[in-house]
N, C-alpha and C positions, 0 to 999 in steps of 0.2 A: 695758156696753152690748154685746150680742150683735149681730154684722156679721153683711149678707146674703148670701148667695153670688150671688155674680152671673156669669155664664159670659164670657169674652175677648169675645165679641161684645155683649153688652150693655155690658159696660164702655166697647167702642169706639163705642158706638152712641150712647150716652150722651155722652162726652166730645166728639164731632163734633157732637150738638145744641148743646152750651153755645158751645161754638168758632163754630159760624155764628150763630147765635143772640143770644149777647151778648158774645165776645169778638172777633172777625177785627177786628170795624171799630175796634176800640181798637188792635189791637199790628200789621195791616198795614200798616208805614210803609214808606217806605224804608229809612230806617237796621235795621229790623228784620228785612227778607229776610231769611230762609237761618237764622235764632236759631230756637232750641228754646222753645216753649211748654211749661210742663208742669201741669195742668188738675186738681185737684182733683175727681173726677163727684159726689162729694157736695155739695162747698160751692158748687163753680163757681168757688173763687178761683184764682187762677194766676198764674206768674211765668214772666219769661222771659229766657234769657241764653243765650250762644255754643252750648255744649252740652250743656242742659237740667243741670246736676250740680248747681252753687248753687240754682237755682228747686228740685230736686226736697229738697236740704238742706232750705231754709228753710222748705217747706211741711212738711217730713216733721217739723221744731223746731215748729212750732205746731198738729200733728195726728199726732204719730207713726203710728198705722196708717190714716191717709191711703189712699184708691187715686186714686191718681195715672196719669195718661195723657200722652205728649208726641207733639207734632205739630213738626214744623219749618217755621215763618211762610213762603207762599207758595207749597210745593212739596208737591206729593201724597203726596210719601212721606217718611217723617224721616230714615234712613237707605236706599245704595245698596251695594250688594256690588259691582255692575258699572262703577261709578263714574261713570255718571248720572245727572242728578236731572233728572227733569221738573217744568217747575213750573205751579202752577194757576191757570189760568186767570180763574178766578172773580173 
């Protein structure tokens, strides 16, 4: 099966649809703050743990060339350089 190219923005555009769309109201809990989602934009499947590495494993063991996306539950950015994280509101 021949993959699409898709550019970093469609990628990201795509996996923030799925993420509002039909996953936040599943993994926004509380015990889930601050964990890494990481989003399958093909399937829509996703897992999520501390620092996205096992979620991205395990997706990557049932779809090796997966494109995969991670978002960090509740905060707008996944990682910070500056050692803030702002979180979302939404």
């Amino acid at each position: 099966m021949q993959a699409i190219l898709l550019s970093s923005e469609e990628v990201c555009k795509r996996a923030k649809a799925l993420y509002d769309n039909n996953i936040r109201q599943q993994v926004e809990t509380e015990e889930n703050i601050g964990k890494i989602v990481i989003i399958d934009i093909e399937t829509g499947e996703y897992a999520v743990d501390k620092t996205g590495i096992e979620s991205a494993r395990y997706l990557r063991q049932k779809k090796p060339l997966a494109r995969l996306y991670g978002l960090r539950i509740g905060y707008k950015f996944a990682v910070s350089f500056c050692g803030d994280m702002e979180r979302d509101d939404r």
